[in-house]
C-alpha positions in Angstrom: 4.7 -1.7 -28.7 5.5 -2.1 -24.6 7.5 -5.1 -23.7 7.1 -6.7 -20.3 9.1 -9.4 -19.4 11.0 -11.3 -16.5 14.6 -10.9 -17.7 16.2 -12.0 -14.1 16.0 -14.7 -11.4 14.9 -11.8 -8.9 12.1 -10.7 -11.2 11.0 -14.0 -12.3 11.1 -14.9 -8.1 9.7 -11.6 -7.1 6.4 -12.0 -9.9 6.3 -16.1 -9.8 2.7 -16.2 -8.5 1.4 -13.6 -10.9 2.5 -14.6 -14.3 0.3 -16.7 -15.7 -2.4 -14.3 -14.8 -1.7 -11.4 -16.4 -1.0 -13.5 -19.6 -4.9 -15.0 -18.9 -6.2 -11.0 -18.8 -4.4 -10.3 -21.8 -5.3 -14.1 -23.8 -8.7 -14.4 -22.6 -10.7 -11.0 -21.0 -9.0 -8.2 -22.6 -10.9 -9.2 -25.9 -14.8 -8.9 -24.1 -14.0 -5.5 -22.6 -14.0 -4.0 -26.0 -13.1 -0.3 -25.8 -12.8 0.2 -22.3 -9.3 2.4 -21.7 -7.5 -0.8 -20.8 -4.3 -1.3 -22.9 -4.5 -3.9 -25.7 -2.3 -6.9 -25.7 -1.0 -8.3 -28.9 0.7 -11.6 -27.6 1.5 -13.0 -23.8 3.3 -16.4 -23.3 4.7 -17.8 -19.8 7.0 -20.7 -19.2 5.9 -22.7 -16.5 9.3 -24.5 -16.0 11.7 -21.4 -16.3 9.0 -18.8 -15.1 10.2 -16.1 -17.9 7.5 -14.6 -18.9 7.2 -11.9 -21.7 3.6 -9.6 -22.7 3.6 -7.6 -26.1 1.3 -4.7 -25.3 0.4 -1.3 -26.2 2.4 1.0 -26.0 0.3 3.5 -24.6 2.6 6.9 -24.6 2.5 6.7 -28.4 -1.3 5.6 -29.1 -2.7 7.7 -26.3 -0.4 10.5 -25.3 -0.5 8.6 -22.0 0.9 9.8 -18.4 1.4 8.3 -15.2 0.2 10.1 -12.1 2.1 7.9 -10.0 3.6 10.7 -7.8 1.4 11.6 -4.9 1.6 15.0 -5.4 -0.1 14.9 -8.9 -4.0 15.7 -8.1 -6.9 14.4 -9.6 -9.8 16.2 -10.7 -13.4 15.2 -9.5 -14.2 14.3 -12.6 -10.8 12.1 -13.3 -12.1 10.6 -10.3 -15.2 9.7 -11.7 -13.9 8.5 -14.9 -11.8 5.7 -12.7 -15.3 4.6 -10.6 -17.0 4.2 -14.0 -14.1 2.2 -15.8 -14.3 -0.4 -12.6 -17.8 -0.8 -12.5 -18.1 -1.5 -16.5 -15.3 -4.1 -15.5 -17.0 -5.5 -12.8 -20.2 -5.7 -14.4 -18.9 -7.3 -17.4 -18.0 -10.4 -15.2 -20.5 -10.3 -12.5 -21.5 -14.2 -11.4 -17.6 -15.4 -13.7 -16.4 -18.1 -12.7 -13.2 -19.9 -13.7 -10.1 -21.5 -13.0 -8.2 -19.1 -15.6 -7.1 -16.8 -12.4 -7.1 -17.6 -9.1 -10.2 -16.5 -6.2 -8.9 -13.8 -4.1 -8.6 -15.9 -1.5 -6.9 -17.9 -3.1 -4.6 -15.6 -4.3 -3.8 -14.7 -0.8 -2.8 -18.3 0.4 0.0 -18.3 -2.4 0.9 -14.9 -1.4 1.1 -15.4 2.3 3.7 -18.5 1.5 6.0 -16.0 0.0 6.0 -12.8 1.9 5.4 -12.3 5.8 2.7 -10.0 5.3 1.7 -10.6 9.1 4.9 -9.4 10.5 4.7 -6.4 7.9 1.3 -5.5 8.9 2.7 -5.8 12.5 5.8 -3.8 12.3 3.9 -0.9 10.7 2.1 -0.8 13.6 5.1 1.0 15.3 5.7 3.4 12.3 5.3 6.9 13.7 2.3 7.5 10.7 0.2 4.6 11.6 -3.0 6.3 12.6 -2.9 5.9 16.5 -6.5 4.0 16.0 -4.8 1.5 14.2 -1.8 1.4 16.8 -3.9 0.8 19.7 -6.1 -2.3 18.3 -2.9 -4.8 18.5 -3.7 -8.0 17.0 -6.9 -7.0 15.9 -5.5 -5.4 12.8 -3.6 -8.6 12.1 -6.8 -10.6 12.4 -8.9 -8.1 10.5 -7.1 -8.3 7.4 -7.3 -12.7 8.0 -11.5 -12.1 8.0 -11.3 -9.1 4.9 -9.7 -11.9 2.6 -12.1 -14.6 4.0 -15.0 -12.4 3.3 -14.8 -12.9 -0.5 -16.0 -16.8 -0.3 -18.7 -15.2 0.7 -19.5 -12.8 -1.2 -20.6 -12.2 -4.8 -17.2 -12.3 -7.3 -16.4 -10.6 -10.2 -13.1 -10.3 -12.0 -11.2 -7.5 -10.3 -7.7 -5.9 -11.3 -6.7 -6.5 -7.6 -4.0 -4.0 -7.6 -5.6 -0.4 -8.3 -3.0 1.6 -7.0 -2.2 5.4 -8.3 0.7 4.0 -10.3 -1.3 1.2 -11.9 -3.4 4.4 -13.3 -2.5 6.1 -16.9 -3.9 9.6 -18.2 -5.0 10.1 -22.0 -4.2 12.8 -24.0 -7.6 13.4 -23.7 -8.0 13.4 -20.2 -9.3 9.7 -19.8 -8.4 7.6 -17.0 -7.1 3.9 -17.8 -5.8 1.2 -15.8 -3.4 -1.2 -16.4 -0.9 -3.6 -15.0 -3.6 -6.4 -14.7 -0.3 -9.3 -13.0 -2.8 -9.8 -10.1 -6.0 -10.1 -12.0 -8.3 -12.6 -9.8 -12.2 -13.3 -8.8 -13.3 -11.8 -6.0 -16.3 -9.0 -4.2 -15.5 -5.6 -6.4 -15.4 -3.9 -3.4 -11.9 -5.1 -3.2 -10.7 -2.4 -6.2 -13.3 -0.1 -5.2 -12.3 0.5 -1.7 -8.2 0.1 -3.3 -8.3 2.6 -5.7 -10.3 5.4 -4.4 -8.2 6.4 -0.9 -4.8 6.0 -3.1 -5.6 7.9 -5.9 -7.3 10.9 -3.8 -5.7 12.6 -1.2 -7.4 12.3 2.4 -8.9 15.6 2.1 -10.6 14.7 -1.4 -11.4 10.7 -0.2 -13.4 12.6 2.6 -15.3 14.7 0.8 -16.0 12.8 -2.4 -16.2 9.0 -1.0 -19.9 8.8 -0.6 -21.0 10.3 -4.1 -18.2 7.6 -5.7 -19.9 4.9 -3.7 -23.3 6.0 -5.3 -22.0 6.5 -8.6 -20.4 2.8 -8.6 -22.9 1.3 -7.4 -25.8 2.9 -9.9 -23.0 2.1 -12.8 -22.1 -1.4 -11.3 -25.6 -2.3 -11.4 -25.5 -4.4 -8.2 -27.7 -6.1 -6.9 -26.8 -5.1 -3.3 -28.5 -2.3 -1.7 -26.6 1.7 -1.8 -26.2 1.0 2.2 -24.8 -2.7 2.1 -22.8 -1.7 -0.8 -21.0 1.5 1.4 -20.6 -1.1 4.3 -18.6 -3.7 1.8 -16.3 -0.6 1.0 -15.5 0.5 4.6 -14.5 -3.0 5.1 -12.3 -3.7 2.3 -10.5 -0.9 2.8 -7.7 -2.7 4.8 -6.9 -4.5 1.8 -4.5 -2.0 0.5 -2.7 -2.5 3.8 -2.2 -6.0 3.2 -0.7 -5.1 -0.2 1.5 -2.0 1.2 3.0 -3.3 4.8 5.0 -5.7 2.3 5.7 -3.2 -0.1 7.3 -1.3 2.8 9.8 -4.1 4.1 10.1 -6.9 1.0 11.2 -10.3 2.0 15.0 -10.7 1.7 16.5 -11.0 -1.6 13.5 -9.2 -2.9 13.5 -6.2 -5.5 12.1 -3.0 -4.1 9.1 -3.0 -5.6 7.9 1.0 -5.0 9.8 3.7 -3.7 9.7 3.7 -0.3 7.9 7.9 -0.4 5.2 6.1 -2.0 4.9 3.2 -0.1 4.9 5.6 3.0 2.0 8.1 1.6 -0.4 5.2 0.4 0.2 3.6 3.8 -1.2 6.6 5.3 -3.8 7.6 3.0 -5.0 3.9 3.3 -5.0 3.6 6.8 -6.1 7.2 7.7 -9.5 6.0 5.5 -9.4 2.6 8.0 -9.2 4.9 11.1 -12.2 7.2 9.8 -15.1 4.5 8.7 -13.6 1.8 12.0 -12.8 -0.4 9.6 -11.2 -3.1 12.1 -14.7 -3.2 13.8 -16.5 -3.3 10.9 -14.8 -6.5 9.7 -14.7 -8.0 13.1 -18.3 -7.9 13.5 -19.0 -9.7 10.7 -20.4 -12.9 11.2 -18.9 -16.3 10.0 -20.5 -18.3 7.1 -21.0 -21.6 6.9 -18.7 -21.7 3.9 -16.3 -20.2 4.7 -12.7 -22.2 4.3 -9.8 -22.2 6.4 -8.0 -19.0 6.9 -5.1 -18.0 5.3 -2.2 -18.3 7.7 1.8 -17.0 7.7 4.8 -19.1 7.2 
């Protein structure tokens, strides 16, 4: 058995907004995804008033013969890469049209975020980083705003529970070669092509993302069995791909007092695998020229 926990002030600060929901994954939706390679949980309890928190969950190195191919330099195969579309898209499809108020929306999520961390000045201070695609560079506040309308997009949109946080090192390997997924503390409703267009440019280099991105697309979406159409479905992915950014800018410069949450070589190498995909589909565009709807609610905005 794995035991997870928020033993100090700084973790219990640093995972505040984030506890309750991987306790509702574990309590409530682990159970209907059956024998999808997701670890089981066995008990998860949070304390609203203290914000400890503590998850009893499987410990996956002695039931699975599980690794962890959170280094960059450890390459997946094609058909690795495969086995990670198909595992989202029998999430997704499991809780196409959910709705509840067990986790937060997406956007949602976002405005409790944004009152935590300045992810606007860390998307902006990036900008000057000597590997920020020069594409990127050169939009100024248009990468700022284009991450506002990515997280707006999902009122929008059709939701389905999504893991949120598909990074490499939320990934595990099976003895048997099977890809899972875990750590599900930012579990929340929103478009799938929020994991999607997360998971596939940081766990493939940019060489592989180029070459393989358009057969994934295709297989997810045959898998997924959505009801959007093969070309809206590849639009929805080039868009949502500056939603890693939003997650690693932060993850780059944490607010003060903050753990480090990644080492900083990672943090760099998604960053560029992340926006090096942005640069090649015009993702800033894409989002920018996408028109307003009616219900749409307030941005999120920095404090």
């Amino acid at each position: 058995m794995f035991v997870k926990s928020t033993p100090t002030i700084l973790t219990r600060l640093a995972n505040s907004v984030t506890m309750a929901e991987e306790a509702a994954f574990y309590n409530h939706f682990r159970p209907r995804l059956g024998q999808l390679e997701i670890p089981r949980g066995y008990h998860s309890a949070v304390d609203p008033q203290t914000l400890r928190s503590l998850h009893l969950i499987e410990d996956l190195v002695d039931t699975k013969g599980a690794t962890f191919p959170s280094d960059p330099s450890t390459v997946l195969t094609r058909g690795q890469m495969q086995d990670a579309v198909d595992l989202l898209a029998d999430i997704h499809r499991t809780f196409a049209g959910h709705d509840t108020d067990l986790v937060p929306t997406f956007t949602g999520f976002w405005r409790r975020a944004l009152g935590i961390a300045d992810v606007a000045k860390a998307v902006r201070a990036f900008q000057g980083d000597d590997f920020c695609p020069p594409e990127l560079r050169a939009t100024g506040d248009g990468l700022w705003r284009a991450c506002v309308r990515a997280i707006q997009m999902h009122d929008e949109l059709p939701g389905t529970l999504l893991h949120n946080d598909p990074h490499r090192g939320n990934w595990y390997v099976t003895g048997e070669g099977r890809m899972g997924l875990l750590d599900w503390q930012t579990v929340c409703i929103g478009h799938w092509s929020r994991d999607l267009a997360y998971a596939i440019p940081t766990l493939l280099t940019v060489h592989q993302r180029r070459d393989w991105e358009r057969d994934l697309v295709r297989r997810y979406h045959q898998r997924a069995e959505l009801s959007e159409s093969l070309d809206e479905a590849w639009l929805r992915y080039r868009q949502q791909l500056v939603g890693g950014l939003l997650f690693w800018a932060p993850t780059l410069r944490p607010p003060r007092a903050f753990p480090e949450m990644q080492p900083r070589a990672l943090a760099v190498e998604l960053m560029t695998r992340i926006s090096t995909a942005m640069a090649d589909h015009g993702t800033i565009d894409l989002v920018l020229s996408a028109g307003h709807k009616h219900s749409v609610r307030p941005p999120p905005t920095s404090h």
